[in-house]
N, CA, C and O atoms as a GROMACS GRO file, in nm:
protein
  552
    1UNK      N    1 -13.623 -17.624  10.284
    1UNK     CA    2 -13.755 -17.634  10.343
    1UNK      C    3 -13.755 -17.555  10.474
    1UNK      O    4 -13.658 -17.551  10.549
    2UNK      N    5 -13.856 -17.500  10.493
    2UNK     CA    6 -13.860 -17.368  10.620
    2UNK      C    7 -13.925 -17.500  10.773
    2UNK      O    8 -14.021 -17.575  10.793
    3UNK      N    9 -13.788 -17.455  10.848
    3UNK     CA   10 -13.846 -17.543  10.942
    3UNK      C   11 -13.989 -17.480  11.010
    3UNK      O   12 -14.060 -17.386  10.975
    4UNK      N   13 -13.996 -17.549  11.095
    4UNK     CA   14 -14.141 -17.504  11.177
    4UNK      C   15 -14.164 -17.615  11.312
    4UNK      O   16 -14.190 -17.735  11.310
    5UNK      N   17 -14.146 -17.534  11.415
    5UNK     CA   18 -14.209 -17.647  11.578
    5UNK      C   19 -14.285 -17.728  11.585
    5UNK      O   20 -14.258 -17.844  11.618
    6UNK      N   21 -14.415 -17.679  11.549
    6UNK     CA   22 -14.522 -17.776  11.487
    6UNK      C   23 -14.550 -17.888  11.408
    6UNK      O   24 -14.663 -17.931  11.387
    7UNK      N   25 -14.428 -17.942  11.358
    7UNK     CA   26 -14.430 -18.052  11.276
    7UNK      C   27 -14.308 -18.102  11.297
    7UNK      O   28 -14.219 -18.020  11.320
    8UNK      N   29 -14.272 -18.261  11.294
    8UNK     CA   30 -14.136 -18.292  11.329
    8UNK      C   31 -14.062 -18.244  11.160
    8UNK      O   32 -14.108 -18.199  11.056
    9UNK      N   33 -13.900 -18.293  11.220
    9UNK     CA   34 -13.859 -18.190  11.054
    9UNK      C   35 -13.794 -18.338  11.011
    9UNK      O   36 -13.679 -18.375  11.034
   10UNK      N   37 -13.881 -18.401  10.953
   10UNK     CA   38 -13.835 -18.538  10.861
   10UNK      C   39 -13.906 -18.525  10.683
   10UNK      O   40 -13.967 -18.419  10.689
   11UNK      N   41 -13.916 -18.556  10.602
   11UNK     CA   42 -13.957 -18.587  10.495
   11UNK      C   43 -14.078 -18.641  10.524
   11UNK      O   44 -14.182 -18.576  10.532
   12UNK      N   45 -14.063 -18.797  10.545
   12UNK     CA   46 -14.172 -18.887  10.549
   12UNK      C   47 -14.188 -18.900  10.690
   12UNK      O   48 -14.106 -18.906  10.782
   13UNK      N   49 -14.334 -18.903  10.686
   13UNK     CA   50 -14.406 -18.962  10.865
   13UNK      C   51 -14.504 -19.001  10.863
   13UNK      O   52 -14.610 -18.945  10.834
   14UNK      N   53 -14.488 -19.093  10.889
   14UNK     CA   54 -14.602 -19.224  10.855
   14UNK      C   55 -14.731 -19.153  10.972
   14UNK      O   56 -14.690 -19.088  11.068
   15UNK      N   57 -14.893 -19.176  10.948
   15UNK     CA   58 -14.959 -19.190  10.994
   15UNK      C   59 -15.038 -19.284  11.053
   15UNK      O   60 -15.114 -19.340  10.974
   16UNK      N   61 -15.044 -19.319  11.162
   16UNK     CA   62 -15.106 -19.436  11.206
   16UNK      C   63 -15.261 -19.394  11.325
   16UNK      O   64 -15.259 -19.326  11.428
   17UNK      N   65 -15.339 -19.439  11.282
   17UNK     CA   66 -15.460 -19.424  11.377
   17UNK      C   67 -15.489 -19.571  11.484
   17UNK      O   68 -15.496 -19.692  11.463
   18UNK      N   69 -15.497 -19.504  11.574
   18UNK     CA   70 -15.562 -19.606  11.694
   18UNK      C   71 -15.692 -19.592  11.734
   18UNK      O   72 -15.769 -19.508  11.688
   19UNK      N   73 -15.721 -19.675  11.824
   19UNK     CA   74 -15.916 -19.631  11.868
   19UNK      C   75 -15.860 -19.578  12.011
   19UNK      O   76 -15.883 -19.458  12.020
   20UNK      N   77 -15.799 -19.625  12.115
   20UNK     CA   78 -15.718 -19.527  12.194
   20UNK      C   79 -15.574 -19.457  12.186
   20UNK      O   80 -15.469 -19.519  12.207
   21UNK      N   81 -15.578 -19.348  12.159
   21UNK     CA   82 -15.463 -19.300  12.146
   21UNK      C   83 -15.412 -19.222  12.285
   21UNK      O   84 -15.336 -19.130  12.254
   22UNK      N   85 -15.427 -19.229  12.394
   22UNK     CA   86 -15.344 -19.221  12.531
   22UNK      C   87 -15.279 -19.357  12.516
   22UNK      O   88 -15.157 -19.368  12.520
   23UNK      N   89 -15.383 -19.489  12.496
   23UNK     CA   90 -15.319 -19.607  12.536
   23UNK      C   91 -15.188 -19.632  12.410
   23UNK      O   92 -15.072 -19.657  12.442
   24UNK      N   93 -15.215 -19.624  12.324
   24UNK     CA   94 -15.098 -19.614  12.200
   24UNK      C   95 -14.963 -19.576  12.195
   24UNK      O   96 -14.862 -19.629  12.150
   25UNK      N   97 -14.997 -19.435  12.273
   25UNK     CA   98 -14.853 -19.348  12.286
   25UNK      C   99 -14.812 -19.419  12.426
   25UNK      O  100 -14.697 -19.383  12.455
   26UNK      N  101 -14.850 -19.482  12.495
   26UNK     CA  102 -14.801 -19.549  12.607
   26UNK      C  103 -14.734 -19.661  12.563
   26UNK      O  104 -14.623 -19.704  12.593
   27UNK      N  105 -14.829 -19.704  12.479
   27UNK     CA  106 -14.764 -19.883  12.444
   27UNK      C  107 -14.622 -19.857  12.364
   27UNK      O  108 -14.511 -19.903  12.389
   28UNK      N  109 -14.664 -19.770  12.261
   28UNK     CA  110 -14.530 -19.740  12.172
   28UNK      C  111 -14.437 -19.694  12.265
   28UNK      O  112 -14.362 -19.782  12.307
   29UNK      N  113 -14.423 -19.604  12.301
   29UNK     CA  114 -14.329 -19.549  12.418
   29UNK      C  115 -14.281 -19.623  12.506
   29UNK      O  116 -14.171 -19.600  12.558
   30UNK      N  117 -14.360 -19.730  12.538
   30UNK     CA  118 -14.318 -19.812  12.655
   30UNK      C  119 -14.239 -19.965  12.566
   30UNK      O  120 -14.118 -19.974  12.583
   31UNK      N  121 -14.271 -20.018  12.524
   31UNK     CA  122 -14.263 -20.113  12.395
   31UNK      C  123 -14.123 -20.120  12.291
   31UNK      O  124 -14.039 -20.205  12.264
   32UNK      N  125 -14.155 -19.963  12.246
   32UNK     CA  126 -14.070 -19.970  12.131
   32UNK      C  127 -13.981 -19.836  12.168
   32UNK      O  128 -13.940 -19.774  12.070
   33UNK      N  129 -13.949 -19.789  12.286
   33UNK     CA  130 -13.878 -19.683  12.318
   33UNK      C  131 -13.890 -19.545  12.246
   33UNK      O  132 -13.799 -19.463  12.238
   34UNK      N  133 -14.013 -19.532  12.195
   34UNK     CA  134 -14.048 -19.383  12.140
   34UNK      C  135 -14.056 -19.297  12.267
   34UNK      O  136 -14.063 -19.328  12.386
   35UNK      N  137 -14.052 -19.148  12.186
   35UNK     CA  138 -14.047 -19.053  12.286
   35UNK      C  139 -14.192 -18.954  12.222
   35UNK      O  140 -14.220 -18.936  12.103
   36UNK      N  141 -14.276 -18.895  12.362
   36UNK     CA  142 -14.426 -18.834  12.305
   36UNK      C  143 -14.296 -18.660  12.273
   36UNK      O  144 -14.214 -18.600  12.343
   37UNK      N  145 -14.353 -18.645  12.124
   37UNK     CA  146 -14.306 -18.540  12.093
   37UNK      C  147 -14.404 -18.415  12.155
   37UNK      O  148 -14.371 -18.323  12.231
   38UNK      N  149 -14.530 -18.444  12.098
   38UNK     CA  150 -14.622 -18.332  12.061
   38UNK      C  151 -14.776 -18.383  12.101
   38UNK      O  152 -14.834 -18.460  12.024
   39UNK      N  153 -14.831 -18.345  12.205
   39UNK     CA  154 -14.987 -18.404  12.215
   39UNK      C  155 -15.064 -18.294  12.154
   39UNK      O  156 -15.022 -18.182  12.184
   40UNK      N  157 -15.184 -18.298  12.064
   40UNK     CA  158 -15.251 -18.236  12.013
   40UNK      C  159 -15.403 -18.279  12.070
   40UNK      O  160 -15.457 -18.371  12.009
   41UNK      N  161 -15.448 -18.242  12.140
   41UNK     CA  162 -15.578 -18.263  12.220
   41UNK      C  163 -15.612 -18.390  12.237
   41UNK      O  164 -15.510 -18.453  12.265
   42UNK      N  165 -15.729 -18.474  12.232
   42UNK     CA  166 -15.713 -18.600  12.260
   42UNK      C  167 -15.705 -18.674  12.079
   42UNK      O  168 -15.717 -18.796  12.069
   43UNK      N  169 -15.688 -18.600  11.967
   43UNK     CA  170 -15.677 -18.644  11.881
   43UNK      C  171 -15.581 -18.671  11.762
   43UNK      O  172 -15.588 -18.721  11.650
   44UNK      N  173 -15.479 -18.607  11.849
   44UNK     CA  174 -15.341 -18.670  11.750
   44UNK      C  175 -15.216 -18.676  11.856
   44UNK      O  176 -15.245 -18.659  11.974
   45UNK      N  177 -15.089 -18.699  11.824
   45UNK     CA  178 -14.995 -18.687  11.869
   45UNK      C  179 -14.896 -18.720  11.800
   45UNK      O  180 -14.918 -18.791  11.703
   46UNK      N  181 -14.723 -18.669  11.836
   46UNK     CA  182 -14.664 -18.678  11.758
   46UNK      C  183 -14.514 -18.736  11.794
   46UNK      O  184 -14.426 -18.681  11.861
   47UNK      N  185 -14.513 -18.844  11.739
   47UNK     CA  186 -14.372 -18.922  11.868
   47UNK      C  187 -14.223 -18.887  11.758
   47UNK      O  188 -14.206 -18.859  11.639
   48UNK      N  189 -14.134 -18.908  11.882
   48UNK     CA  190 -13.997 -18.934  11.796
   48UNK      C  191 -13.984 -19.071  11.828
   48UNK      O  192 -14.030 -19.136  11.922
   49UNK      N  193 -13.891 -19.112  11.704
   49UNK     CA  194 -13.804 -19.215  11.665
   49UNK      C  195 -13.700 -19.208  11.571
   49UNK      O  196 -13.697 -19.200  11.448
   50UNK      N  197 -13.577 -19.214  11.697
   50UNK     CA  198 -13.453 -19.193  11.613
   50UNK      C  199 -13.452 -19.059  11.562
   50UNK      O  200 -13.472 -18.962  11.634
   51UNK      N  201 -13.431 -19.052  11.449
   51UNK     CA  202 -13.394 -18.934  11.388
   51UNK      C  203 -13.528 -18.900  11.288
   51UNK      O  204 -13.541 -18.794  11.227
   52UNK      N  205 -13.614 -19.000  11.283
   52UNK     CA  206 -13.744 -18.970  11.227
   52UNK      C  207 -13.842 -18.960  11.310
   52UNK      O  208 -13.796 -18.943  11.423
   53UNK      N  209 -13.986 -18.962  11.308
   53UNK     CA  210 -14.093 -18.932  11.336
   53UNK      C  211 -14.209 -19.040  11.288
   53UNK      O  212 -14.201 -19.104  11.183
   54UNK      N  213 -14.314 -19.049  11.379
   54UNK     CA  214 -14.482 -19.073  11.349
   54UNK      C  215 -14.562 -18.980  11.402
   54UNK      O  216 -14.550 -18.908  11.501
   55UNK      N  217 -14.654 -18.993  11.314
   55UNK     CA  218 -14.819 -18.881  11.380
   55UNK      C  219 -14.941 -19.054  11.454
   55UNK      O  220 -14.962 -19.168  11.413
   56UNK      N  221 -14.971 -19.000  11.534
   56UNK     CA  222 -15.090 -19.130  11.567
   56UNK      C  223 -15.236 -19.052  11.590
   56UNK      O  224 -15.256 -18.966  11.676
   57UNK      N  225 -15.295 -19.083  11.531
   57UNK     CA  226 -15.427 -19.016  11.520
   57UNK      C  227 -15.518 -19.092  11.575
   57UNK      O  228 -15.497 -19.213  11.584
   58UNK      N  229 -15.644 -19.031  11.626
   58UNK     CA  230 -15.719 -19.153  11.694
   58UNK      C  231 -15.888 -19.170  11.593
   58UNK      O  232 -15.931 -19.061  11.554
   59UNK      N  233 -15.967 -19.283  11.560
   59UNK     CA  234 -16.050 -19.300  11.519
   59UNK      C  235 -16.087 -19.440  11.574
   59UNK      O  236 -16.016 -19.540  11.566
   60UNK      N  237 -16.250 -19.432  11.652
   60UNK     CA  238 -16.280 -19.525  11.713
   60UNK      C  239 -16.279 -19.682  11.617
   60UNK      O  240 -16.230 -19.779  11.676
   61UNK      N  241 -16.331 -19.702  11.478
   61UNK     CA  242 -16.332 -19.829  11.439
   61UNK      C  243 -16.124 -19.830  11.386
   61UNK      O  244 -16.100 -19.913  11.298
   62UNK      N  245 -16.061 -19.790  11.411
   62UNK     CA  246 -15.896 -19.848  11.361
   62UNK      C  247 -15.823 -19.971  11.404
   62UNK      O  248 -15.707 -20.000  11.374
   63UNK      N  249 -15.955 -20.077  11.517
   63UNK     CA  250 -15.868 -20.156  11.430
   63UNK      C  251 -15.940 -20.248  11.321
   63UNK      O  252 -15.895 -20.353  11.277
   64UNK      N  253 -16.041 -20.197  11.293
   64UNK     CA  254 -16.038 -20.258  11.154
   64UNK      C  255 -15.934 -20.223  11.022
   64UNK      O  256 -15.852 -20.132  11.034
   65UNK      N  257 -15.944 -20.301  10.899
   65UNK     CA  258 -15.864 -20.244  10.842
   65UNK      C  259 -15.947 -20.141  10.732
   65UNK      O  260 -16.028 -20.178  10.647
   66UNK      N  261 -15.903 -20.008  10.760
   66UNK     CA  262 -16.007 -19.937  10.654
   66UNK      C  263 -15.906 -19.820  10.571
   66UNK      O  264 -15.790 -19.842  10.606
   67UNK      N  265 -15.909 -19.769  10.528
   67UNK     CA  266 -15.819 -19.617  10.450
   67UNK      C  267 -15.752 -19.521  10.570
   67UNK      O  268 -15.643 -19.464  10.569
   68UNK      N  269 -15.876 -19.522  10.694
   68UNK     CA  270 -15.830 -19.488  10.819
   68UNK      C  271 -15.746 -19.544  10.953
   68UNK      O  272 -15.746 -19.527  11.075
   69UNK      N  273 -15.660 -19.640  10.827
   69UNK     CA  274 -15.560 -19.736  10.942
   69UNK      C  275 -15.465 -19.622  10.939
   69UNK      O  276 -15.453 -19.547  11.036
   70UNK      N  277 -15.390 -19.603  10.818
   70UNK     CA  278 -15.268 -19.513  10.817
   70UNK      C  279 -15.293 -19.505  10.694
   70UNK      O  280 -15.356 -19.566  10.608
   71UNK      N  281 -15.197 -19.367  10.710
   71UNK     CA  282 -15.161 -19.244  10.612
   71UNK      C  283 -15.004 -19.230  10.554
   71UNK      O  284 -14.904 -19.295  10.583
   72UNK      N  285 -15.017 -19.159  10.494
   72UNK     CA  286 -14.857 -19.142  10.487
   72UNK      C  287 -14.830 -18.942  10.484
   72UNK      O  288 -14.915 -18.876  10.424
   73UNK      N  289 -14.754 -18.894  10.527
   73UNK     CA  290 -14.762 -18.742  10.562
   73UNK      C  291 -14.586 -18.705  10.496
   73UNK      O  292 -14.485 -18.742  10.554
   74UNK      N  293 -14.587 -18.646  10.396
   74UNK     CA  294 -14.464 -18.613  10.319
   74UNK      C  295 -14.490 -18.475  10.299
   74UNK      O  296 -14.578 -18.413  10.240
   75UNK      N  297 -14.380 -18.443  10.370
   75UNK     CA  298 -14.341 -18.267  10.331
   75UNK      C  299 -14.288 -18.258  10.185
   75UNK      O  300 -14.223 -18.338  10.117
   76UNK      N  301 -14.340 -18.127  10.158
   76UNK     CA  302 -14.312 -18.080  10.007
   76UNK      C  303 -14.257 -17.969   9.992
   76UNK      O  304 -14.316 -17.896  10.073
   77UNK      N  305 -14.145 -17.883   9.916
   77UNK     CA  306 -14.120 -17.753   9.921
   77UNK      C  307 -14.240 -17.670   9.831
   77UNK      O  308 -14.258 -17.549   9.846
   78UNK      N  309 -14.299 -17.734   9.760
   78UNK     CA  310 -14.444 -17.647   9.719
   78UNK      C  311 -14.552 -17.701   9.719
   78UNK      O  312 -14.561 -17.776   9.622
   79UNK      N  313 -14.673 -17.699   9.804
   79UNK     CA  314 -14.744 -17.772   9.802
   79UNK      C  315 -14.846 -17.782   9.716
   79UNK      O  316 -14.887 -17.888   9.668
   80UNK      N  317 -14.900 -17.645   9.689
   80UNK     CA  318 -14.966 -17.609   9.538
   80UNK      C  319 -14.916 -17.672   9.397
   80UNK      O  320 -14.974 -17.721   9.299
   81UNK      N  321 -14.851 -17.660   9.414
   81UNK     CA  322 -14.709 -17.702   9.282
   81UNK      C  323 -14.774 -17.812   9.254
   81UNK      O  324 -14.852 -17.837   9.162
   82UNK      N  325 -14.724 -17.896   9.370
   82UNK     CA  326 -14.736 -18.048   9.407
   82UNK      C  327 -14.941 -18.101   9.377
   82UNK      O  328 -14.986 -18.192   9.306
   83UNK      N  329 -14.990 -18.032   9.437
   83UNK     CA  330 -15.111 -18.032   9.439
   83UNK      C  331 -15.155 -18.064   9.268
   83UNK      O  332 -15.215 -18.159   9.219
   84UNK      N  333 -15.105 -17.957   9.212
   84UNK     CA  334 -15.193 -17.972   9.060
   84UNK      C  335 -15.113 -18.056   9.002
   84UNK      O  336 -15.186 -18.130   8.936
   85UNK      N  337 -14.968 -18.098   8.983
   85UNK     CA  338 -14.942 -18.218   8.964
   85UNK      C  339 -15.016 -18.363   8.968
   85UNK      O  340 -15.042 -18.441   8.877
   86UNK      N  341 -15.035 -18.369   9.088
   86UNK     CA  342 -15.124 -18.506   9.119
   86UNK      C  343 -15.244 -18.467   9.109
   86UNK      O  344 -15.301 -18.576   9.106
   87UNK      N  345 -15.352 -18.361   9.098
   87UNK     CA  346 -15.414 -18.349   9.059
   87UNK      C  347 -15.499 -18.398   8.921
   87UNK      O  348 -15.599 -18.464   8.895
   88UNK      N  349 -15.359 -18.299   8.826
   88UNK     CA  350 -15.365 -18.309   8.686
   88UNK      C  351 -15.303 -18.507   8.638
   88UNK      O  352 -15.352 -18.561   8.539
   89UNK      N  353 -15.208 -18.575   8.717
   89UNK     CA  354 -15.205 -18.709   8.692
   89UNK      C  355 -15.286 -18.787   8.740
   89UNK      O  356 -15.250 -18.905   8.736
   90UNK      N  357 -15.433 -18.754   8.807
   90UNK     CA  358 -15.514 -18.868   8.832
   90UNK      C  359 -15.544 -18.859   8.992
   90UNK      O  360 -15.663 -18.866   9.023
   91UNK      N  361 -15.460 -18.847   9.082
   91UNK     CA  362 -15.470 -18.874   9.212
   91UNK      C  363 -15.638 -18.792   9.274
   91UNK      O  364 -15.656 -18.670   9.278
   92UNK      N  365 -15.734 -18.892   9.314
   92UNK     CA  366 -15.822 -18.849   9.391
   92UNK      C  367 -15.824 -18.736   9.479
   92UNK      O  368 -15.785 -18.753   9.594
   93UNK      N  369 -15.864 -18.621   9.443
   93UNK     CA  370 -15.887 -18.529   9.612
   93UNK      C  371 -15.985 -18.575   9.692
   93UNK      O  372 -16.100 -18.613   9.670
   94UNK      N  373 -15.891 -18.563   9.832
   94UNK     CA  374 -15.987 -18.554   9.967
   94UNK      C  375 -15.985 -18.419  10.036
   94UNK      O  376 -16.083 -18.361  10.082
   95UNK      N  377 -15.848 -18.372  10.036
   95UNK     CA  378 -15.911 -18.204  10.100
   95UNK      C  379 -15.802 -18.165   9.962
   95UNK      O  380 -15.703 -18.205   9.900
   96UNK      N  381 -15.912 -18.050   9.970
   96UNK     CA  382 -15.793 -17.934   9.876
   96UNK      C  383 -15.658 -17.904   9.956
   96UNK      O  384 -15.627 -17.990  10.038
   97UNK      N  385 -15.546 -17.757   9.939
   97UNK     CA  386 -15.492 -17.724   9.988
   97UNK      C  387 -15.593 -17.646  10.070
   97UNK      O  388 -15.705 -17.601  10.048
   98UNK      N  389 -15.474 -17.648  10.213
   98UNK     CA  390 -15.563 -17.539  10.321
   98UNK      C  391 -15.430 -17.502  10.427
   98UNK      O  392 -15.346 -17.580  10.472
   99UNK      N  393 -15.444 -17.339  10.451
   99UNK     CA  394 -15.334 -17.342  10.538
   99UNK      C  395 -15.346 -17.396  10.699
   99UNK      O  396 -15.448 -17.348  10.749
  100UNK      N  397 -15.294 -17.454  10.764
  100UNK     CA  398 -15.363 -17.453  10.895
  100UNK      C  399 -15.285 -17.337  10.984
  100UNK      O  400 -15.189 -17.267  10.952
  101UNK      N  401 -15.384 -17.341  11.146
  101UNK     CA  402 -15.287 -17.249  11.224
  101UNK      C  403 -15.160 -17.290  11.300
  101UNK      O  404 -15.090 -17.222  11.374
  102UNK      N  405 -15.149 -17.414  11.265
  102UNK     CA  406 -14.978 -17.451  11.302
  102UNK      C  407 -14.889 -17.409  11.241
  102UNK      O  408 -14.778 -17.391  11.291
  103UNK      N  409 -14.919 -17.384  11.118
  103UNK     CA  410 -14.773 -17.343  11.018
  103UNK      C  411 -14.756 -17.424  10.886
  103UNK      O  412 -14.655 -17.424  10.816
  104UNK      N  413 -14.890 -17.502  10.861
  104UNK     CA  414 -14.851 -17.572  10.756
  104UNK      C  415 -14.972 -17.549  10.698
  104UNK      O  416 -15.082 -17.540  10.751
  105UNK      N  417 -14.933 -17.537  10.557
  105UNK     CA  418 -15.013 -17.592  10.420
  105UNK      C  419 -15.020 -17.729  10.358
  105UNK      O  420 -14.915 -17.760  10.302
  106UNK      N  421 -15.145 -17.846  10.354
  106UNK     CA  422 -15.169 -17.948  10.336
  106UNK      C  423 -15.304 -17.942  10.249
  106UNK      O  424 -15.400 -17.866  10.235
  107UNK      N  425 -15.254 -18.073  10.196
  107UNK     CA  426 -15.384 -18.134  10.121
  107UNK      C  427 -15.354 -18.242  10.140
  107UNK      O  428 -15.238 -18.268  10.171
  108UNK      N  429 -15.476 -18.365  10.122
  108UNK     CA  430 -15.517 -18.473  10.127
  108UNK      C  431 -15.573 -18.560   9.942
  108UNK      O  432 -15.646 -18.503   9.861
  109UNK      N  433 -15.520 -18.681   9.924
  109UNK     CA  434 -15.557 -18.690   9.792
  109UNK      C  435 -15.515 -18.910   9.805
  109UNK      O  436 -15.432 -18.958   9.882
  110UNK      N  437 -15.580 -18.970   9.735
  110UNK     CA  438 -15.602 -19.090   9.760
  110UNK      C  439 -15.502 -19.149   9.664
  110UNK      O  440 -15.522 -19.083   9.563
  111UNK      N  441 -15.389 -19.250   9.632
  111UNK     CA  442 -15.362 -19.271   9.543
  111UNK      C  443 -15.474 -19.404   9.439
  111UNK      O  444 -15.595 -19.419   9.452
  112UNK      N  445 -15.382 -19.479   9.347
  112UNK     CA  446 -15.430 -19.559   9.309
  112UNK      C  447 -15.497 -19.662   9.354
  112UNK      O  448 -15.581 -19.710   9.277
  113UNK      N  449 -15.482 -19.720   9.481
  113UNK     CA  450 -15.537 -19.844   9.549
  113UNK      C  451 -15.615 -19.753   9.685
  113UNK      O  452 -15.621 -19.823   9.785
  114UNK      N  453 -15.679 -19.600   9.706
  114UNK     CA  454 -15.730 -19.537   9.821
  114UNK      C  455 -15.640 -19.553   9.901
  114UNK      O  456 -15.701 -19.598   9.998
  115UNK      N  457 -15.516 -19.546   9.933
  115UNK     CA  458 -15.420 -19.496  10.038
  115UNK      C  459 -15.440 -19.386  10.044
  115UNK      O  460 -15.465 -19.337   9.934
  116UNK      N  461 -15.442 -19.293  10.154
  116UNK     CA  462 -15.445 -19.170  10.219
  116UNK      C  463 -15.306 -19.118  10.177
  116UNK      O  464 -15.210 -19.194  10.195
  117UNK      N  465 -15.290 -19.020  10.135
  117UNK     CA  466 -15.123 -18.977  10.097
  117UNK      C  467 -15.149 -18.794  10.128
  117UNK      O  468 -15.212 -18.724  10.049
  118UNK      N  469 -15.083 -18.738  10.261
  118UNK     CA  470 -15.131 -18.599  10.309
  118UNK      C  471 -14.984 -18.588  10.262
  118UNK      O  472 -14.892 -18.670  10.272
  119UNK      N  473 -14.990 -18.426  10.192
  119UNK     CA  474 -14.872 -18.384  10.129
  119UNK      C  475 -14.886 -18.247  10.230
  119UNK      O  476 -14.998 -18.198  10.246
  120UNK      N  477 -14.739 -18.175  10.311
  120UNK     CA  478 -14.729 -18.119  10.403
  120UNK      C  479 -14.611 -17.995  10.338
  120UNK      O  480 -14.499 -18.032  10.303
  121UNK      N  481 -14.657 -17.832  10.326
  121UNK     CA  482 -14.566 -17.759  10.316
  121UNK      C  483 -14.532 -17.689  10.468
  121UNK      O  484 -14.617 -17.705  10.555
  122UNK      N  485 -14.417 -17.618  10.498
  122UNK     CA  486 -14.433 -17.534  10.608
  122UNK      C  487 -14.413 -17.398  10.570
  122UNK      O  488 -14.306 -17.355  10.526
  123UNK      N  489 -14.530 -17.323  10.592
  123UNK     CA  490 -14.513 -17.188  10.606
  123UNK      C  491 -14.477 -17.099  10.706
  123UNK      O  492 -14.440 -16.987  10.670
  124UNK      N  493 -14.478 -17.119  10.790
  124UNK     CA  494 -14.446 -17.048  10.941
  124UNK      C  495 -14.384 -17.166  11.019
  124UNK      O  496 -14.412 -17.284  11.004
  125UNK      N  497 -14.278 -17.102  11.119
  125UNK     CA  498 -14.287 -17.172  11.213
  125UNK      C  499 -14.390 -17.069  11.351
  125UNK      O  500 -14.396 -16.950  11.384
  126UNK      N  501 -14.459 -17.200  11.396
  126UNK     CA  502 -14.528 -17.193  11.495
  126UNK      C  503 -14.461 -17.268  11.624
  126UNK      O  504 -14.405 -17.377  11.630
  127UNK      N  505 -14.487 -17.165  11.728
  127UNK     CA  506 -14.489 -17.256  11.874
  127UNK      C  507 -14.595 -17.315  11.904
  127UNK      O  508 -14.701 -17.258  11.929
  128UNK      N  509 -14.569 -17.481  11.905
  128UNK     CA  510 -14.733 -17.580  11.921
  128UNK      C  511 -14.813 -17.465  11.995
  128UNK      O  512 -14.911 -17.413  11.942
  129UNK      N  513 -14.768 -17.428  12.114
  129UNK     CA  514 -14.800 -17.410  12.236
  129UNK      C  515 -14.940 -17.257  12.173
  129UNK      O  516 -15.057 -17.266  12.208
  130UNK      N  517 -14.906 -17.176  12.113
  130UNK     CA  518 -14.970 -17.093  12.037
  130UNK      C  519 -15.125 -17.126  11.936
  130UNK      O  520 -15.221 -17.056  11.905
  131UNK      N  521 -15.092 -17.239  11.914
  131UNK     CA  522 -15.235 -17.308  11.882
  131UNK      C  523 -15.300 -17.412  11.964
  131UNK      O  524 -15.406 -17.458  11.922
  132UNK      N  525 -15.255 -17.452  12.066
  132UNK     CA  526 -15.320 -17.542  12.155
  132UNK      C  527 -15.220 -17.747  12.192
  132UNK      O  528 -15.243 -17.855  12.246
  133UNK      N  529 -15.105 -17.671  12.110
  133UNK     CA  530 -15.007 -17.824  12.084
  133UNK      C  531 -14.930 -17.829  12.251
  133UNK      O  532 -14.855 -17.737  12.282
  134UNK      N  533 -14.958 -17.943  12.352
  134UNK     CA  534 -14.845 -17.994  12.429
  134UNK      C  535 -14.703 -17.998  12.405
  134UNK      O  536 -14.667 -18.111  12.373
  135UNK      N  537 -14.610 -17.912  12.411
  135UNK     CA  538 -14.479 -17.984  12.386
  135UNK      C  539 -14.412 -18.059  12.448
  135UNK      O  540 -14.412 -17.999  12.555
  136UNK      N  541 -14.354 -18.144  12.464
  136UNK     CA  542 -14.304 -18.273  12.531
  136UNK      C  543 -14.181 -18.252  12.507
  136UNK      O  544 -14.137 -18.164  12.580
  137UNK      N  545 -14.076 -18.313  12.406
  137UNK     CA  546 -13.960 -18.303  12.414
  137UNK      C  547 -13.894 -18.232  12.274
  137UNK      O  548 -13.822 -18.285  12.190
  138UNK      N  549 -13.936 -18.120  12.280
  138UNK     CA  550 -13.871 -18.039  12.131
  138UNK      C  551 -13.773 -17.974  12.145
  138UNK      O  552 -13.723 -17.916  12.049
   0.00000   0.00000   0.00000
């Protein structure tokens, strides 16, 4: 798998949304000894833990419980591949594939019970800093 700056380099990374996400990455950080990897404007960010990773995204109603509590974000070595796979077995689309300007190719697709499941290739590595990403401790 082609690394890339822009994304931590784990497999799985859970997504979690807050309604404040300054106050979040504080609490976690302060709380549970995470470290702020990556701030992405006031609407995502990207912490370490351990040797893995979370993304925390912000959406004002989260804490209810809705599809927009959390996600789950799994890198793929093909994401197209992967795409018409779950496609062709049933899985709901929410976004097609799309490349972004960080360096990754993603799609969005719901499983059986509407869990959010974002499948993540890397095509480039990008410096956050080149699309608008804070780096903190990379």
């Amino acid at each position: 798998m082609l690394a890339n700056r822009s994304i931590p380099n784990c497999t799985v990374i859970p997504e979690l949304t807050y309604p404040d996400l300054s106050y979040a990455i504080h609490w976690l950080c302060s709380a549970f000894g995470f470290t702020l990897r990556l701030r992405i404007g006031d609407h995502r960010a990207q912490l370490n833990v351990g040797d893995g990773a979370i993304v925390l995204t912000h959406h004002p109603s989260a804490g209810a419980v809705t599809p927009l509590a959390h996600s789950l974000l799994i890198r793929v070595a093909d994401v197209d591949a992967h795409y018409l796979h779950a496609s062709e077995y049933g899985a709901r689309v929410l976004r097609h594939p799309i490349t972004y300007p960080y360096g990754e190719r993603q799609y969005s697709v719901a499983d059986l019970i509407g869990r959010t499941w974002t499948f993540s290739q890397s095509v480039a590595d990008i410096d956050p800093c080149d699309w608008g990403g804070t780096p903190e401790n990379l």
